[in-house]
Backbone as a printed PyTorch tensor [residue, N CA C, xyz], in Angstrom:
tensor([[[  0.8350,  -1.1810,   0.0000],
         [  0.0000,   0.0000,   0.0000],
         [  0.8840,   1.2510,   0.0000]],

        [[  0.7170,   2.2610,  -0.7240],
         [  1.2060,   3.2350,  -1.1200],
         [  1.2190,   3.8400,   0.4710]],

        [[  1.7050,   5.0610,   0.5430],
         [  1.4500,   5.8170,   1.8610],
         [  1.9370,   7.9420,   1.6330]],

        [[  1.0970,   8.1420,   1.7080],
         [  1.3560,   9.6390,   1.5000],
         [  2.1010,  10.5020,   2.6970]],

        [[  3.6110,  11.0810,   2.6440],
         [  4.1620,  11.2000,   3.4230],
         [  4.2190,  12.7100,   3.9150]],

        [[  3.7760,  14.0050,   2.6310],
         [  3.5370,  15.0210,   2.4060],
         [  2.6550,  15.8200,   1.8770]],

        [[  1.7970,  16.6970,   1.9590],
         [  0.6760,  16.9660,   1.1820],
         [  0.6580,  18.5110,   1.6390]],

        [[  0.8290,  19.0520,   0.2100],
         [  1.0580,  20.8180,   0.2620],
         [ -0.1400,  21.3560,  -1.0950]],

        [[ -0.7430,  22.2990,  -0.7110],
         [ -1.3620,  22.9370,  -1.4530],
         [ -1.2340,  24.1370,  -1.5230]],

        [[ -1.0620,  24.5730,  -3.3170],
         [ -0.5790,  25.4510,  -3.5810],
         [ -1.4340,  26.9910,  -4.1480]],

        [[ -1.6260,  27.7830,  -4.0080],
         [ -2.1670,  28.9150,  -4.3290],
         [ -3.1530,  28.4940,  -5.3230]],

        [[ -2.7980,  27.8470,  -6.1610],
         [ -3.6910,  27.8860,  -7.6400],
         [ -4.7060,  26.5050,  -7.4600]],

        [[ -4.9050,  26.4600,  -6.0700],
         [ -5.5180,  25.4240,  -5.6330],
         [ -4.8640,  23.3350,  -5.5780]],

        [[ -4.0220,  23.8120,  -6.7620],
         [ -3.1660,  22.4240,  -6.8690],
         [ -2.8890,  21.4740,  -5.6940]],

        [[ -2.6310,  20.2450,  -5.1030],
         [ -2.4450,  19.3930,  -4.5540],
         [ -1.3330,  18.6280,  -4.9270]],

        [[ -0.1530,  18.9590,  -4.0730],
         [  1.2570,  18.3860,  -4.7320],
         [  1.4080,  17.6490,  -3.5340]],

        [[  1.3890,  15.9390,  -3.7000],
         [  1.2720,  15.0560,  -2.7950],
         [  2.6680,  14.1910,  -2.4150]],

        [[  3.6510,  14.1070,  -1.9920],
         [  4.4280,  13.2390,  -1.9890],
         [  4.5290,  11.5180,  -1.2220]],

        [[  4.2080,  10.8050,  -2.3170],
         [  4.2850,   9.8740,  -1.9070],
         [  5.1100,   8.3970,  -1.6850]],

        [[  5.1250,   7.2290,  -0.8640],
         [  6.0210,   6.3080,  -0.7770],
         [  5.4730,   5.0130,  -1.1260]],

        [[  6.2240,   4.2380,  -2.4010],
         [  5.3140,   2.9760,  -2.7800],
         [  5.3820,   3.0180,  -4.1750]],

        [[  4.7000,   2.3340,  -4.5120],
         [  4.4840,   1.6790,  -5.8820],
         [  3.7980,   2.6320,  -7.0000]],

        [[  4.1830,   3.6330,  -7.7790],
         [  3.9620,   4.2120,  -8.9780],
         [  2.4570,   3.4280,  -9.8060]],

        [[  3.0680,   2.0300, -10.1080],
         [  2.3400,   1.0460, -11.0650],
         [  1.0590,   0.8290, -10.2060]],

        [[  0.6970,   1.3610,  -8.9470],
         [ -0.4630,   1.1000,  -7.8090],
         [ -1.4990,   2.3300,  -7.7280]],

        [[ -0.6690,   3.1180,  -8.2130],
         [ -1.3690,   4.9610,  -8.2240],
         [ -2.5060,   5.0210,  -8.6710]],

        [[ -3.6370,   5.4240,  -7.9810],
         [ -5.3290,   5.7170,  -8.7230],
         [ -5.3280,   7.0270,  -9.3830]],

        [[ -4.7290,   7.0640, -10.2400],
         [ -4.7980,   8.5800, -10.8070],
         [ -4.8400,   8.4170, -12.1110]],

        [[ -5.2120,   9.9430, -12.7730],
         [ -5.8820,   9.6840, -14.3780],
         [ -4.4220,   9.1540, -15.2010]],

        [[ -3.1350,   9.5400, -14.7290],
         [ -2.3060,   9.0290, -15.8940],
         [ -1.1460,   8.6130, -14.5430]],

        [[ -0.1590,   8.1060, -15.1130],
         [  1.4270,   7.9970, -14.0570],
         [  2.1770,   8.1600, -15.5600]],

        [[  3.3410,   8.6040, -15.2680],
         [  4.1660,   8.9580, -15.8730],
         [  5.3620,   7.8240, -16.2000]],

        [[  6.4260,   7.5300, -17.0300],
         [  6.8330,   6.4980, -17.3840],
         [  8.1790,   7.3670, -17.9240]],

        [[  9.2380,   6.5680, -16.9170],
         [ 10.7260,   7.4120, -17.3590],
         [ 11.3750,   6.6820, -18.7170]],

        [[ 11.1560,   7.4540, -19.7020],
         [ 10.9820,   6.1750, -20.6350],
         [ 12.3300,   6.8280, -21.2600]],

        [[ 12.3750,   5.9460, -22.3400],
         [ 13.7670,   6.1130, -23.6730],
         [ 12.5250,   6.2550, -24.9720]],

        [[ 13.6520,   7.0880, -25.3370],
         [ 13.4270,   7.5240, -27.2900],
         [ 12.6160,   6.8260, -27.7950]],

        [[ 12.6330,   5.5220, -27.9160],
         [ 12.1760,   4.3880, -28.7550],
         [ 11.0570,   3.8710, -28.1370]],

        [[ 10.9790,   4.1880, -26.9510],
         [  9.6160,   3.4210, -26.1150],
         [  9.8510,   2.1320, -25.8390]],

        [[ 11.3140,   1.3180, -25.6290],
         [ 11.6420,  -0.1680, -25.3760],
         [ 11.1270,  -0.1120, -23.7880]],

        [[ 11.0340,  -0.7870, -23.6350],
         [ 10.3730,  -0.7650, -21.8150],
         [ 10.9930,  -1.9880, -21.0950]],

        [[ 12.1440,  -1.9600, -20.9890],
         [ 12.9630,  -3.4260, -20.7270],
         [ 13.1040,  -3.0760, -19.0780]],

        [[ 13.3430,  -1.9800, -18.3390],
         [ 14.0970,  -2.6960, -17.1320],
         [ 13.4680,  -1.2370, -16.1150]],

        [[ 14.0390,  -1.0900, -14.4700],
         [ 13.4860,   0.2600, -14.5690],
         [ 11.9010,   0.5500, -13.8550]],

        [[ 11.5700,   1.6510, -13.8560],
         [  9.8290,   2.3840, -13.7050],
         [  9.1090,   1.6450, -14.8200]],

        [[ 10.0490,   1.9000, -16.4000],
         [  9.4480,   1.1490, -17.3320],
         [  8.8060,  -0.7210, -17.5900]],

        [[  9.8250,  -1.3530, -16.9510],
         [  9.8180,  -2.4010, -16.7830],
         [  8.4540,  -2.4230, -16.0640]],

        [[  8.5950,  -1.9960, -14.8150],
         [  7.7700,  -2.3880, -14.0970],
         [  6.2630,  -2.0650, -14.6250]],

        [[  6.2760,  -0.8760, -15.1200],
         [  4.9460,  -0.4220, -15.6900],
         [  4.2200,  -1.8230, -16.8140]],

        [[  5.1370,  -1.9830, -17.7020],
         [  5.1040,  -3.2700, -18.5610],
         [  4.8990,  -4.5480, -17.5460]],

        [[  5.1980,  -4.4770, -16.5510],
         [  5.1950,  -6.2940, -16.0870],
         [  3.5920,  -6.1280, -15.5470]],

        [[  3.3210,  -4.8540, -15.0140],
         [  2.0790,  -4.8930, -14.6130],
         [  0.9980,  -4.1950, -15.0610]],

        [[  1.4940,  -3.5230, -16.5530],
         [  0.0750,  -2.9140, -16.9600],
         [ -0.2330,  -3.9030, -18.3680]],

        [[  0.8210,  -4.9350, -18.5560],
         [  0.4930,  -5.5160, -19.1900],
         [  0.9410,  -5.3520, -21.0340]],

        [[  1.3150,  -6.3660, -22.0930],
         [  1.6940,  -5.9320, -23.1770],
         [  1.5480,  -5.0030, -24.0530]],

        [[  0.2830,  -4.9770, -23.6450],
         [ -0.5670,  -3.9990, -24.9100],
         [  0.4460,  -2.1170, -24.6630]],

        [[  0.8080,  -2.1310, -23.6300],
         [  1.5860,  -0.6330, -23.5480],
         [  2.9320,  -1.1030, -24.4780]],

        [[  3.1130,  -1.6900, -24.5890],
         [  4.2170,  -2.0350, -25.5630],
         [  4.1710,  -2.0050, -26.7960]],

        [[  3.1330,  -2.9250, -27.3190],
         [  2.2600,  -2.6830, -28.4780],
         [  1.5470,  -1.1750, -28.7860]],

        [[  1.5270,  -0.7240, -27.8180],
         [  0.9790,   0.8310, -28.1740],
         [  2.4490,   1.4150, -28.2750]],

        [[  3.3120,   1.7080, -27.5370],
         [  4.3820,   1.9930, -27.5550],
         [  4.9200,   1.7900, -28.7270]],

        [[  5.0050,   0.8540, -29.5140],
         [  5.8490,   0.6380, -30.5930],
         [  5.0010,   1.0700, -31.9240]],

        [[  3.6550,   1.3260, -31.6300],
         [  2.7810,   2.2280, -32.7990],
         [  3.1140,   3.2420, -32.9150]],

        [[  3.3960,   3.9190, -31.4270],
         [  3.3720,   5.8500, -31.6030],
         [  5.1360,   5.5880, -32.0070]],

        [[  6.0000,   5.1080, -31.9560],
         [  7.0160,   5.6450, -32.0190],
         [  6.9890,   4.8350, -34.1070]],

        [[  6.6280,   4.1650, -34.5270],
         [  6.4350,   3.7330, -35.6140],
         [  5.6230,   4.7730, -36.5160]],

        [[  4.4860,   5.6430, -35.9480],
         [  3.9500,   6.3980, -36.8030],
         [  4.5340,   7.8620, -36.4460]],

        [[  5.2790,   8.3580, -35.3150],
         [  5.4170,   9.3620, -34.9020],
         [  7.3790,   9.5840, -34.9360]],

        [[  7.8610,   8.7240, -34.5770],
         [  9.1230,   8.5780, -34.2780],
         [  9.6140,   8.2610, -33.3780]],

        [[ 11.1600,   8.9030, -33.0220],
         [ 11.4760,   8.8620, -31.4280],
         [ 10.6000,   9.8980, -30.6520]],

        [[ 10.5160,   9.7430, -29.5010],
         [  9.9180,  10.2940, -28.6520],
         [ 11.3380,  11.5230, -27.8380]],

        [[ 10.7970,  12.8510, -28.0100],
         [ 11.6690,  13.8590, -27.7180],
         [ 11.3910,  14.3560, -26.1260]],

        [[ 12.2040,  14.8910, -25.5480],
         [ 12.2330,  15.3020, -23.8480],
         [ 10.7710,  16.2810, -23.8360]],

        [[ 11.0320,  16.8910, -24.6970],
         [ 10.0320,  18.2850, -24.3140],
         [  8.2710,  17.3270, -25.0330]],

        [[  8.0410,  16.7480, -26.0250],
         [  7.0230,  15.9140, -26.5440],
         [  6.7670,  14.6050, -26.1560]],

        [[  6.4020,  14.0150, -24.5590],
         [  5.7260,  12.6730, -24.7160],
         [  5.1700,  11.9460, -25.1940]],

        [[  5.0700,  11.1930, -25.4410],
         [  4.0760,   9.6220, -26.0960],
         [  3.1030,   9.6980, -24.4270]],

        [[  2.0120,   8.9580, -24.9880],
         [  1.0680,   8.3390, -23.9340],
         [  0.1340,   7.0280, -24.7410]],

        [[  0.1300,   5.9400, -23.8580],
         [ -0.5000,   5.0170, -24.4100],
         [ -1.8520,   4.7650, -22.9900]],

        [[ -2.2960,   3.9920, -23.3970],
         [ -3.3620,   2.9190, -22.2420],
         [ -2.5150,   2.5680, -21.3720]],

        [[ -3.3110,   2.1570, -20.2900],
         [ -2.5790,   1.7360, -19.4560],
         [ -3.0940,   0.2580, -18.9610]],

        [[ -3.6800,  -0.0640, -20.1090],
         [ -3.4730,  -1.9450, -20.0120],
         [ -4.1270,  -2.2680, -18.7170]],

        [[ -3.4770,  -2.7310, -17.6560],
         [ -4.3700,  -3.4580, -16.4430],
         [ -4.1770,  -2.6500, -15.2170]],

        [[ -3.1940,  -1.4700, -14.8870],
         [ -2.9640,  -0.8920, -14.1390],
         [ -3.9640,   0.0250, -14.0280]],

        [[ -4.3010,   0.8390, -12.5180],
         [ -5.6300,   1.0780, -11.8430],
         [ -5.3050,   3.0580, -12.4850]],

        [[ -4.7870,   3.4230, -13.8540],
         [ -5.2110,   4.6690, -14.1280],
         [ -5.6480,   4.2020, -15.6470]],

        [[ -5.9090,   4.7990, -16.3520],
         [ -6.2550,   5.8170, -17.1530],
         [ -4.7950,   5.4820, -18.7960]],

        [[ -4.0220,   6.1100, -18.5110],
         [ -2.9650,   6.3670, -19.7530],
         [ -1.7520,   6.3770, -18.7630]],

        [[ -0.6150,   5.8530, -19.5810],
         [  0.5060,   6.3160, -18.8450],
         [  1.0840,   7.1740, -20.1870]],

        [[  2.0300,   8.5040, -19.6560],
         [  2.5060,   9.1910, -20.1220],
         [  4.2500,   9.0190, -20.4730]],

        [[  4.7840,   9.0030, -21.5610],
         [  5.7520,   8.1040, -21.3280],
         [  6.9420,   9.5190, -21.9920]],

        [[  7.6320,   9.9520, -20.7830],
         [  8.4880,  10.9610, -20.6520],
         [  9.8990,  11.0480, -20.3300]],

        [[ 10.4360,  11.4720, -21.8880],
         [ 12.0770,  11.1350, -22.1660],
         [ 12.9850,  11.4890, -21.2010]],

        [[ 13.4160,  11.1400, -20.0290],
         [ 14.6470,  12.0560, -19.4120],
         [ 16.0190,  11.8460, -20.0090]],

        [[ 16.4300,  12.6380, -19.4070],
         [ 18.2840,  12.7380, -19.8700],
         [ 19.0720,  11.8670, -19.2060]],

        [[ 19.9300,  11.2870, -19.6440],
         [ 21.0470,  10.2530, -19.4050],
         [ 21.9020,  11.1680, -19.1880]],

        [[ 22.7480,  11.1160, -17.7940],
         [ 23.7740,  12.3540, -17.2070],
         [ 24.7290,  11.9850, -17.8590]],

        [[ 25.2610,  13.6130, -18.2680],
         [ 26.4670,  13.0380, -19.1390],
         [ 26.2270,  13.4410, -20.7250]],

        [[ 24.9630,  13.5430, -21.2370],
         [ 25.0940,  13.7820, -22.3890],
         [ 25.0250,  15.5160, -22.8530]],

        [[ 24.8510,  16.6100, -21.7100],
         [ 24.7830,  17.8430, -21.7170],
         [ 22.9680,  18.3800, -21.7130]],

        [[ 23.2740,  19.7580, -21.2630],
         [ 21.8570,  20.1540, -21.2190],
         [ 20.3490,  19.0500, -20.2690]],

        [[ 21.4130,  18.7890, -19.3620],
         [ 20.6990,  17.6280, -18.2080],
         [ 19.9180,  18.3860, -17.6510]],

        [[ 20.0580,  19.6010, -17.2950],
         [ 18.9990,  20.2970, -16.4130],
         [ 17.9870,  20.4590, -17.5040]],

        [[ 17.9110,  21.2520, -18.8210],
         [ 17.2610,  21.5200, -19.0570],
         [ 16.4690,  20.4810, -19.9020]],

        [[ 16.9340,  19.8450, -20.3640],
         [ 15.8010,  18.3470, -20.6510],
         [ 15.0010,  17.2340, -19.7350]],

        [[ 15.7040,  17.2920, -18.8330],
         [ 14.7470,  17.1100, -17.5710],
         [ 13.5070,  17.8780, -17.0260]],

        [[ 13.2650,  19.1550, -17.0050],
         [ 12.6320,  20.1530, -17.3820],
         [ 12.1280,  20.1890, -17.9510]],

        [[ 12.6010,  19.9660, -19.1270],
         [ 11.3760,  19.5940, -20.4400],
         [ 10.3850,  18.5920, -20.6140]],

        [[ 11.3480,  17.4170, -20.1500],
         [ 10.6310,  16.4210, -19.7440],
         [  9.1960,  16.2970, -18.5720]],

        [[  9.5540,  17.2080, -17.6410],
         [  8.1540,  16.7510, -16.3490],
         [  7.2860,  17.5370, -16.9890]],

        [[  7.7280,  19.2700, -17.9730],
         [  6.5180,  20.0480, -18.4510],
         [  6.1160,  19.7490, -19.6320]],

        [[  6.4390,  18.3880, -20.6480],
         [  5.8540,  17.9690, -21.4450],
         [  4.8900,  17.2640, -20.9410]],

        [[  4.9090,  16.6050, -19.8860],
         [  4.0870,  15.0250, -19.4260],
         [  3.0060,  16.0310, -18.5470]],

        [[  3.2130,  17.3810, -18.1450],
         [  2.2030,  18.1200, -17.5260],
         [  1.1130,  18.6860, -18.6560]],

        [[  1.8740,  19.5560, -19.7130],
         [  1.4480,  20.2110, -20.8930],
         [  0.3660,  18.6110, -21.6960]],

        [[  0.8540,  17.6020, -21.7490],
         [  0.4210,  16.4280, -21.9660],
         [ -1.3080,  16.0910, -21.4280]],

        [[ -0.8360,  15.6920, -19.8530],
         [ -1.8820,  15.9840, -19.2200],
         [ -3.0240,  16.8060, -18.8760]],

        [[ -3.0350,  18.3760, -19.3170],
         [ -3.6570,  19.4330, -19.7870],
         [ -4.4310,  18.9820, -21.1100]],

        [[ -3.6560,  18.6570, -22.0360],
         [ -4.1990,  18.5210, -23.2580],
         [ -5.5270,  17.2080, -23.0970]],

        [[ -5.2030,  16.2030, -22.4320],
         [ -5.7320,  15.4380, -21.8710],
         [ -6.6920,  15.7240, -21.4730]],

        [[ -7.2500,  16.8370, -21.0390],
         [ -7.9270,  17.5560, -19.8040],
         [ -7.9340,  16.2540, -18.6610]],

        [[ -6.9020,  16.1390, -18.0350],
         [ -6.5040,  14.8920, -16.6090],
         [ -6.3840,  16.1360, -15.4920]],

        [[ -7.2280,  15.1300, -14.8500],
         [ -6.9180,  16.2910, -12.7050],
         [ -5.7690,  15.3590, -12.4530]],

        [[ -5.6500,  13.9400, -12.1980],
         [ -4.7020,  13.7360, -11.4070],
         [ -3.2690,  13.1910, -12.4240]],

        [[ -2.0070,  13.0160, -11.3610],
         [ -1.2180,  13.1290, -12.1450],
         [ -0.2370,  12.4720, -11.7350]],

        [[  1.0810,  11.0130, -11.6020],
         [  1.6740,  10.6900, -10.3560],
         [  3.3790,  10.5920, -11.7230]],

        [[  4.1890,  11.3200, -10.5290],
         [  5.6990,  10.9030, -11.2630],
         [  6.5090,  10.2470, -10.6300]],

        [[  7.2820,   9.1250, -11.1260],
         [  8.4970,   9.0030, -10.4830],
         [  9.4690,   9.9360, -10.4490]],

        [[ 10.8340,   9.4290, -10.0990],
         [ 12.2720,  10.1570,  -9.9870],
         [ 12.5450,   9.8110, -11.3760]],

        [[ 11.9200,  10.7460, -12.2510],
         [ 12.8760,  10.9310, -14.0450],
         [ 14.0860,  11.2720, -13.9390]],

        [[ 14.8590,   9.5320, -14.5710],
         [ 16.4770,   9.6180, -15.1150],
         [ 17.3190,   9.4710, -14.0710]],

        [[ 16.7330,   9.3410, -12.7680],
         [ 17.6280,   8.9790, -11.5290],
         [ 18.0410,   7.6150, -11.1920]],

        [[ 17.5120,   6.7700, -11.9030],
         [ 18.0670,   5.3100, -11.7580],
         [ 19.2170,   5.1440, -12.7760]],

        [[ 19.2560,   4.3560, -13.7510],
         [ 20.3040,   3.9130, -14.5630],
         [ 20.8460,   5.1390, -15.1670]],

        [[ 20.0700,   6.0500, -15.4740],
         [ 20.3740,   7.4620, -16.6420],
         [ 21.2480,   8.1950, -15.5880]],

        [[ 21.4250,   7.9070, -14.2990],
         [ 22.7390,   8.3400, -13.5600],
         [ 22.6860,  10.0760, -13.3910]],

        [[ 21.4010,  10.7250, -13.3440],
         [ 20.7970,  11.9040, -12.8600],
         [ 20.7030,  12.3600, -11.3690]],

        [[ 21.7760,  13.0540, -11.1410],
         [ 21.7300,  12.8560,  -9.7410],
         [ 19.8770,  13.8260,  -8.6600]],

        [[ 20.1110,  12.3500,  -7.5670],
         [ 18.9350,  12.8210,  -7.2190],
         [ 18.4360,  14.3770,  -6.7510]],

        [[ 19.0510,  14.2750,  -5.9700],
         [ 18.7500,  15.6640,  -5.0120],
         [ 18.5680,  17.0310,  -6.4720]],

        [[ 19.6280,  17.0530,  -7.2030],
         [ 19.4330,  17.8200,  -8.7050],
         [ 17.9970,  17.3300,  -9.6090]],

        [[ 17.8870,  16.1320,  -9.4340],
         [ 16.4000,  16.2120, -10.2180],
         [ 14.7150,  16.1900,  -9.5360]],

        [[ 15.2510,  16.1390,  -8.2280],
         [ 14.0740,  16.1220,  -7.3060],
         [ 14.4280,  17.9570,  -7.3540]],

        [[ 15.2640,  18.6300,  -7.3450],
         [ 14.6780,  20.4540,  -7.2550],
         [ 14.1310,  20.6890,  -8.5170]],

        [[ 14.7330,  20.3050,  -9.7490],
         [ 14.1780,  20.4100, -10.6220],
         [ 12.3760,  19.8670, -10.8280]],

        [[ 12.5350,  18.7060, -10.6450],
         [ 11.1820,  18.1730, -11.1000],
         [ 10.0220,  19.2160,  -9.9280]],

        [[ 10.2240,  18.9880,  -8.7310],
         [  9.1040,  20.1010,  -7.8900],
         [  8.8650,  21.4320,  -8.1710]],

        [[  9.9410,  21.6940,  -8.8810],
         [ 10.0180,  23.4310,  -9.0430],
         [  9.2120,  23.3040, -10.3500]],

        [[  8.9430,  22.1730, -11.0800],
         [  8.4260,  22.2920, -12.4530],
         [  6.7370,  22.2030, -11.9680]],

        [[  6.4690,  21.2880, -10.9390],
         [  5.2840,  20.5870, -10.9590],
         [  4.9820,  21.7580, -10.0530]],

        [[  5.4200,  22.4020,  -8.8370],
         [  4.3220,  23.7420,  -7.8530],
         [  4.0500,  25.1330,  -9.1090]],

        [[  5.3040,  25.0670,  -9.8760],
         [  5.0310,  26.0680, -10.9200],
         [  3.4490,  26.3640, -11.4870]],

        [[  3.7260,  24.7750, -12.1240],
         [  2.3050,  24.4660, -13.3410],
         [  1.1850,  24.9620, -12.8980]],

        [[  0.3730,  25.6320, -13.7580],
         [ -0.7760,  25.7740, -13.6890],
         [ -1.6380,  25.0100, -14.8400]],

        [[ -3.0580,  24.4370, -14.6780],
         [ -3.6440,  23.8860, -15.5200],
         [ -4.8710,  23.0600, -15.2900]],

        [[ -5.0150,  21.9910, -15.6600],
         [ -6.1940,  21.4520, -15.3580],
         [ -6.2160,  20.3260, -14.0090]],

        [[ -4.7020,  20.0660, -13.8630],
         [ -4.4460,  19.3000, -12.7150],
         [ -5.0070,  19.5950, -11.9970]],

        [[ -5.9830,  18.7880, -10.9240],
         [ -5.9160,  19.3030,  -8.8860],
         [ -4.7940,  18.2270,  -8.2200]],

        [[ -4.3290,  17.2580,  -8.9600],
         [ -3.3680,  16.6680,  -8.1880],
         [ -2.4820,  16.2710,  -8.5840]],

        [[ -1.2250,  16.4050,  -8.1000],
         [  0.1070,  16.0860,  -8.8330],
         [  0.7470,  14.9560,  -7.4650]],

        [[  1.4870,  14.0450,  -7.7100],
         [  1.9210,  13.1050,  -6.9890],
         [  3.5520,  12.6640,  -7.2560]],

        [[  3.9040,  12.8220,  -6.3680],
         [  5.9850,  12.7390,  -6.7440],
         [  5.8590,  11.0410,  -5.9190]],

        [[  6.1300,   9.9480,  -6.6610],
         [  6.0900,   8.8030,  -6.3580],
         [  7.8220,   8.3910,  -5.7580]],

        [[  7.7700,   8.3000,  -4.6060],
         [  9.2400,   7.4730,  -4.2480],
         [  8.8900,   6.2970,  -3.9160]],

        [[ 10.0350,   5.3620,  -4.9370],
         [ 10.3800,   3.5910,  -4.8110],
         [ 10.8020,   3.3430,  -2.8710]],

        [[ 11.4580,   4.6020,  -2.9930],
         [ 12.5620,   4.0590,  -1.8180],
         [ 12.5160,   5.0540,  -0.7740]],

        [[ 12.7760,   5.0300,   0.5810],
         [ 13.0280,   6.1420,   1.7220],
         [ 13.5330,   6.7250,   1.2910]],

        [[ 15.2730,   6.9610,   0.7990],
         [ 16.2340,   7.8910,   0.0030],
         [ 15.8840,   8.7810,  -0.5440]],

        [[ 14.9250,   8.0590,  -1.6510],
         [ 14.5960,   8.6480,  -2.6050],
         [ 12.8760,   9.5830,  -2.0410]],

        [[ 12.3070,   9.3430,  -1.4730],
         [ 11.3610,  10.1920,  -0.5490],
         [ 12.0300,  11.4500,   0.2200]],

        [[ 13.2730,  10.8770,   0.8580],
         [ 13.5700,  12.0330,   1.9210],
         [ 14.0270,  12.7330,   1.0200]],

        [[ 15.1150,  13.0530,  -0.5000],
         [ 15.4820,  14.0770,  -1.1040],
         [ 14.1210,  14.7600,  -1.5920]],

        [[ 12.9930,  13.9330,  -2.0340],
         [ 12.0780,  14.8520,  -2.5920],
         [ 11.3240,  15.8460,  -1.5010]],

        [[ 11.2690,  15.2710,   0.1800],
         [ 10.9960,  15.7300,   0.9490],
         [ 11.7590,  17.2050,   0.8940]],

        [[ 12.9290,  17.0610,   0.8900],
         [ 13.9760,  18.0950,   1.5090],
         [ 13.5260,  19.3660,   0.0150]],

        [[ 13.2730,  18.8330,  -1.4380],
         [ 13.0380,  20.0070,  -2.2470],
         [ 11.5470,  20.3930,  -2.0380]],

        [[ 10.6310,  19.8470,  -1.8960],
         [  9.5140,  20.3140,  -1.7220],
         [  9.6650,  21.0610,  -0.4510]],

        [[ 10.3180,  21.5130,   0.6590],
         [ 10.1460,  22.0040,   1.6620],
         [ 11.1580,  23.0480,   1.3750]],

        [[ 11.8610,  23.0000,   0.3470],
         [ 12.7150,  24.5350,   0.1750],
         [ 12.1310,  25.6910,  -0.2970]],

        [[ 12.6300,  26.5550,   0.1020],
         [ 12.0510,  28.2600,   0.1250],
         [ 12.6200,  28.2360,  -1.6430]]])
């Protein structure tokens, strides 16, 4: 069971929730998916999204990037979300550290999958830590980034959700959501 460890509301009425647990468990209209270019979903947030929302995101996955292309930081893909308890998952390119312009494609990345969700007209909304596992993004740098993107947004959201796998990874998002 998931467990909500933080819950701040922001001027524009928004609901920026931080939570601990399972992403692939989230009741919300979309979850977000730290995905690659191509939409392969082998290992990862991705993996997991695939083991439990089932093939067909794969099979959708390999349509949009077949009729559309690679999938760019600032432009998400979104497919179904197969057997998992939302809606669509949103599937949002982060940066692999190391290849330059890390801050700002990361950036691009959480306000495409928001701008996404708008278009959508979606209230709720849940992210992992984009590019902090294998893509070697350091955390504490993409947890200021990603919160500063998501209290920013304005739109059709009422709820935005920062999903941590792990304590670690909770307490850095803790420590940016509570900065001035």
């Amino acid at each position: 069971m998931n467990t909500i460890l933080h819950e701040f509301s922001l001027p524009s009425g928004q609901a920026i929730q931080l939570v601990h647990g399972d992403l692939t468990q989230e009741r919300v209209d979309a979850i977000v998916n730290a995905a690659n270019a191509h939409l392969q979903h082998g290992g990862g947030v991705a993996g997991a999204i695939l083991r439990q929302g089932g093939g067909v995101i794969q099979t959708e996955s390999d349509a949009w990037v077949r009729q559309h292309g690679p999938v760019s930081h600032a432009e998400p893909a979104y497919t179904s979300a197969g057997l998992l308890p939302c809606r669509y998952v949103i599937h949002a390119v982060g940066p692999v550290w190391g290849e330059g312009q890390e801050d700002n494609k990361l950036s691009a990345a959480v306000l495409g999958a928001l701008r996404l969700a708008d278009q959508l007209k979606l209230a709720s909304i849940a992210f992992p830590a984009i590019s902090t596992g294998i893509y070697g993004f350091p955390e504490r740098r993409a947890a200021a980034i990603a919160t500063r993107e998501c209290t920013a947004h304005e739109g059709s959201l009422t709820e935005v959700l920062l999903v941590a796998f792990d304590p670690a990874t909770a307490a850095v998002l803790t420590e940016a959501l509570s900065a001035p």
